[in-house]
Every structure is written in C-alpha cells, then in structure tokens.
C-alpha positions as CSV (number, residue, x, y, z in Angstrom):
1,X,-53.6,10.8,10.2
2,X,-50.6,9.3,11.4
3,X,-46.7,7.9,9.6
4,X,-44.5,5.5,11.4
5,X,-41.4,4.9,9.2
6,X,-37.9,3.0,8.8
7,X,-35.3,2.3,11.5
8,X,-31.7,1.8,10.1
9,X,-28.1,1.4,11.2
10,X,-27.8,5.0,9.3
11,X,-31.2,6.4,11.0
12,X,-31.1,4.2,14.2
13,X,-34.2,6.2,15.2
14,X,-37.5,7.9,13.7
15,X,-39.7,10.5,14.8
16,X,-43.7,9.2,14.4
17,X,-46.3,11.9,13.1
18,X,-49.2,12.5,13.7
19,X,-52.0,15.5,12.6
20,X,-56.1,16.0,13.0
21,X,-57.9,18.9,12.1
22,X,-60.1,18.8,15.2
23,X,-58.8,21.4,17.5
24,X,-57.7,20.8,20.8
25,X,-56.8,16.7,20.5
26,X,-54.7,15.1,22.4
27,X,-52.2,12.1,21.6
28,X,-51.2,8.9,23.1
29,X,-48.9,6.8,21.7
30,X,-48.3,3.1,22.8
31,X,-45.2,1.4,21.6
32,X,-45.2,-1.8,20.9
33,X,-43.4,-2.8,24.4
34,X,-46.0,-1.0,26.1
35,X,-44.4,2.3,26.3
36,X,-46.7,5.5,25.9
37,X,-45.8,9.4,25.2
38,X,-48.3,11.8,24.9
39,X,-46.1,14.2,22.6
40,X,-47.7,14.8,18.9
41,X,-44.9,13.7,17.2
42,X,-42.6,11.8,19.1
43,X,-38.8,11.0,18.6
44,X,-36.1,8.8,19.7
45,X,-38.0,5.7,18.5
46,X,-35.7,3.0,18.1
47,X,-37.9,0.2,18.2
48,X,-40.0,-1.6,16.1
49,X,-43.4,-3.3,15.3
50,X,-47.3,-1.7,15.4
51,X,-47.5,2.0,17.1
52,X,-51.0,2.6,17.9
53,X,-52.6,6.1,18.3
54,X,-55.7,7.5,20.0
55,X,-56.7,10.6,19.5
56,X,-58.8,12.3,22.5
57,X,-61.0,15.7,21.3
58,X,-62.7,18.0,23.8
59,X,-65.3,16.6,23.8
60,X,-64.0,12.6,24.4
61,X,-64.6,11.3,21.8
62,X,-61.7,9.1,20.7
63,X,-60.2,7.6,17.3
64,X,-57.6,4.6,16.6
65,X,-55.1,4.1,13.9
66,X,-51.7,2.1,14.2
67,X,-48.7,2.6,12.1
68,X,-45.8,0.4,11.6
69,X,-42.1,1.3,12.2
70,X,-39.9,-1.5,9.8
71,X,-36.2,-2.3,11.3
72,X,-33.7,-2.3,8.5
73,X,-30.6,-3.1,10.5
74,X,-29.4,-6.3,8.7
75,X,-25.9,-6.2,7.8
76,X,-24.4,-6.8,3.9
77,X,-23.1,-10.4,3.7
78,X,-19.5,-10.9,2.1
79,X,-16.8,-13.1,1.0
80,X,-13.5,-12.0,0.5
81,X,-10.5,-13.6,-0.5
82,X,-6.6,-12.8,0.1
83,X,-3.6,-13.4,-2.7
84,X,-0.2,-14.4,-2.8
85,X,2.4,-12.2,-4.6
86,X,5.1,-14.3,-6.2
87,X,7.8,-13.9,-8.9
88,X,5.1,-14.4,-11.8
89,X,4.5,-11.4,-13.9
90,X,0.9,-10.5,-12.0
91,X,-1.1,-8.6,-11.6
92,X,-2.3,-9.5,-8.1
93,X,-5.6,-9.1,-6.5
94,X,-8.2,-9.1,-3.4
95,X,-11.6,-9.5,-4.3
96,X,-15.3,-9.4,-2.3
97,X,-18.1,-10.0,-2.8
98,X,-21.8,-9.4,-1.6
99,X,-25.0,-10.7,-2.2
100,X,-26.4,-7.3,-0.8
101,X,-27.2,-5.1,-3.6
102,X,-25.9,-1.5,-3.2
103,X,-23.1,-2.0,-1.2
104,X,-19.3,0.0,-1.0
105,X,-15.9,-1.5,-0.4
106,X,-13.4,0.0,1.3
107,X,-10.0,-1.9,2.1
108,X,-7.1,-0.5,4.4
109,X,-4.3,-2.8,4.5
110,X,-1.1,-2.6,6.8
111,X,0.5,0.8,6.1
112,X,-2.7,2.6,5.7
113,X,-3.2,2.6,2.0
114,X,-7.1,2.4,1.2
115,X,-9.3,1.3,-1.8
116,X,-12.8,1.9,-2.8
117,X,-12.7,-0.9,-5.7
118,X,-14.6,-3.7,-5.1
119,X,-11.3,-6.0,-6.1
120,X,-7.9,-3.8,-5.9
121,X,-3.9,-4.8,-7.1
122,X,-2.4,-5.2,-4.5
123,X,2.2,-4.8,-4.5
124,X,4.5,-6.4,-2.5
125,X,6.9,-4.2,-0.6
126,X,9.7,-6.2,-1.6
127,X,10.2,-8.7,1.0
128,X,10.8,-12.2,0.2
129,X,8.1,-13.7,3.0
130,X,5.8,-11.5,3.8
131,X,2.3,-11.9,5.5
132,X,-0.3,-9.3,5.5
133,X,-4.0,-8.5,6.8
134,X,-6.0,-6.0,4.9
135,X,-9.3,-5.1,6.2
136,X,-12.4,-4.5,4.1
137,X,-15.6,-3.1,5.3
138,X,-18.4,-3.3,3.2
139,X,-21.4,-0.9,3.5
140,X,-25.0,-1.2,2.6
141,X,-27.6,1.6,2.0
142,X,-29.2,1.4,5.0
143,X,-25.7,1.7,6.6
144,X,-24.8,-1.5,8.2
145,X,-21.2,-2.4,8.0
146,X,-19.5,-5.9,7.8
147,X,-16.0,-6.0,8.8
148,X,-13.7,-9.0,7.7
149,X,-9.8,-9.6,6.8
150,X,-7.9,-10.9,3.9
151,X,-4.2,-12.5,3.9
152,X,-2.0,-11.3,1.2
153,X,1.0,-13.2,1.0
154,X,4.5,-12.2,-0.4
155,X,6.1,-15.4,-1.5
156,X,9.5,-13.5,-3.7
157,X,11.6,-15.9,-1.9
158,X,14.2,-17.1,-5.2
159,X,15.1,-21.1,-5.4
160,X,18.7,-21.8,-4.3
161,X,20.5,-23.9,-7.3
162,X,24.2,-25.2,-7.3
163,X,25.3,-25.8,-10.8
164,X,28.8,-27.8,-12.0
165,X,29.7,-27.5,-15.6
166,X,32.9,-29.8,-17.1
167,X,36.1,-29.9,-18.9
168,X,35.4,-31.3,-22.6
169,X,39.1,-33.6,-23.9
170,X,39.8,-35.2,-26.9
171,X,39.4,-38.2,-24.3
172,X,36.1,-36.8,-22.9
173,X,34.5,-35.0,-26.0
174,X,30.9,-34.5,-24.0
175,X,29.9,-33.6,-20.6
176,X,27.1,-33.9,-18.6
177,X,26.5,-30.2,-17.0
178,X,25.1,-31.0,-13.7
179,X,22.3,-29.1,-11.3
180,X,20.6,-29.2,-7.9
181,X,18.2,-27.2,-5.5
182,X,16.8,-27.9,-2.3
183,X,14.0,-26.1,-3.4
184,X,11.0,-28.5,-4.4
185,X,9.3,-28.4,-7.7
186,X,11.7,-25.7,-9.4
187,X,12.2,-26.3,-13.0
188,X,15.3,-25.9,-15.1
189,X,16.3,-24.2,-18.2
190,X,20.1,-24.6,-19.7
191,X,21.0,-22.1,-22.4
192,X,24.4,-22.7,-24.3
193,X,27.1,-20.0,-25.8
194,X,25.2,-20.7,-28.7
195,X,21.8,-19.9,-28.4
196,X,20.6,-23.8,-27.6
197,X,18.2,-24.3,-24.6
198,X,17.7,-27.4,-22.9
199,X,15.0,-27.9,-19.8
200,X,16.8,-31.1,-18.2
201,X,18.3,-30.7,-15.1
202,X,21.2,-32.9,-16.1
C-alpha cells in the first residue's frame, strides 16, 4: 500500500509512504522526472505528478502501484483599492478583495501600523498633501501570499478665499458683499449678523 499527498506553499514538500506485509521487500520509487530512491518512505518531494512503486520480495516477485502527489501552490487573487482623506466628515477606507476563499488580510502602511480587517479606517496624520503606500498581503490556506499596494491620499489642503464687505449710506442703502478663490469648484456660504444665509458668491 502506498500514499502520495499535497504539495503547498505552507508544506512545500511531502514524504511518500509506503507498507507490505511481506517481509523482507524492497522499494523503488520513480518520480515523475525519472528520479528513483529506494528508501521506504521517502521525503523531500517537492515535485509533482504519478509516483510509481515496485515492490521487490525475496523471492522476486514484484508488485506496481502509483500514487499521485497534487501541487497546491497557486497564489489568492486580489484587488485592492486606496482612499483619499479630505475635509469631509469620513470615515475613510482601504478595501480588498479576493476571489480565493479562505484567505487573511494583513495591511502595514508607512509607520508600521498593521490590520487584519479585510477593509480598515484609515487617519491622516494631519498634513495637508499627503501620499501614502500601504501594503497588503493576502494569504490563502495552502499558504501562498499575494503582495500588492494601495495609495491613500491626504487631500486637507483648505481653499484660499478673499472676501470685501461695504459701507451701507443713506446714498448707498445696499451692498453687494463680494468673494473670490483661486481654488476651483469651492462653493460659498454667506451668513449675516442676523442669522440669514445666502450661497452666492456675490
């Protein structure tokens, strides 16, 4: 009788095994590259495919079996996406994912903080432009890793605004209050001693 069994990134090799209840067998082992060992069990195989056995008693008579020896060695797939951090309230995230069931996350970003969630918060460190990789690796049960990196982006820079208000006459009774930025796309918001909000720029 006679097990081959499963190669993996965790278990990169196997030992084959082999028994017979004749006394006084031999063993040969041929690999499927054509390598032989006469040891019972051997180890160290890191290859696979069809083992074949023979069996030699006393008395030369001979049997045949084969066993197979799988490769599990694929790596997990994954996508994984960066943020950017900006003035909104948040939160912020990275997220992965993999089609690969079983799999762990684990993300290290610049200073050495790590995760174990599939998709963690990330927190800017309160710069105003900011760029950051984070590395994730992802892990599968048979222990093949897939290594990729995320941007996280730390856009806190503030718009720049000038603003002019007015001197209101019995000649002049109404003003026009009057606003700029060089910053595209901001948006306004006007609020008077009086509670009274207005979203025009002018």
């Amino acid at each position: 009788t006679a097990t081959g069994g499963t190669i993996t990134c965790a278990n990169p090799t196997i030992t084959l095994m082999a028994s017979s209840t004749t006394a006084g067998v031999t063993y040969l082992w041929t690999a499927p590259n054509g390598a032989t060992s006469t040891d019972q069990n051997p180890t160290d195989t890191d290859q696979g495919g069809t083992y074949t056995l023979v069996v030699t008693a006393p008395n030369a008579c001979t049997a045949m079996t084969t066993v197979m020896v799988i490769e599990d060695t694929t790596p997990p797939d994954v996508t994984a996406m960066g943020t950017t951090i900006n003035c909104g309230p948040g939160p912020f995230f990275v997220t992965a994912n993999s089609t690969t069931p079983g799999v762990t996350y684990f993300w290290t970003d610049a200073d050495g903080v790590t995760s174990t969630e599939q998709n963690p918060e990330v927190f800017g460190d309160g710069g105003t432009m900011n760029t950051e990789m984070i590395t994730l690796v992802v892990t599968a049960p048979n222990g093949c890793t897939t290594t990729t990196t995320v941007t996280v982006i730390e856009d806190t820079t503030p718009p720049n605004v000038t603003a002019t208000g007015g001197t209101i006459t019995c000649a002049n009774p109404t003003i026009t209050l009057m606003a700029s930025s060089t910053t595209a796309g901001v948006t306004y918001l006007w609020t008077a001693p009086n509670g009274a909000t207005s979203t025009d720029q002018n």
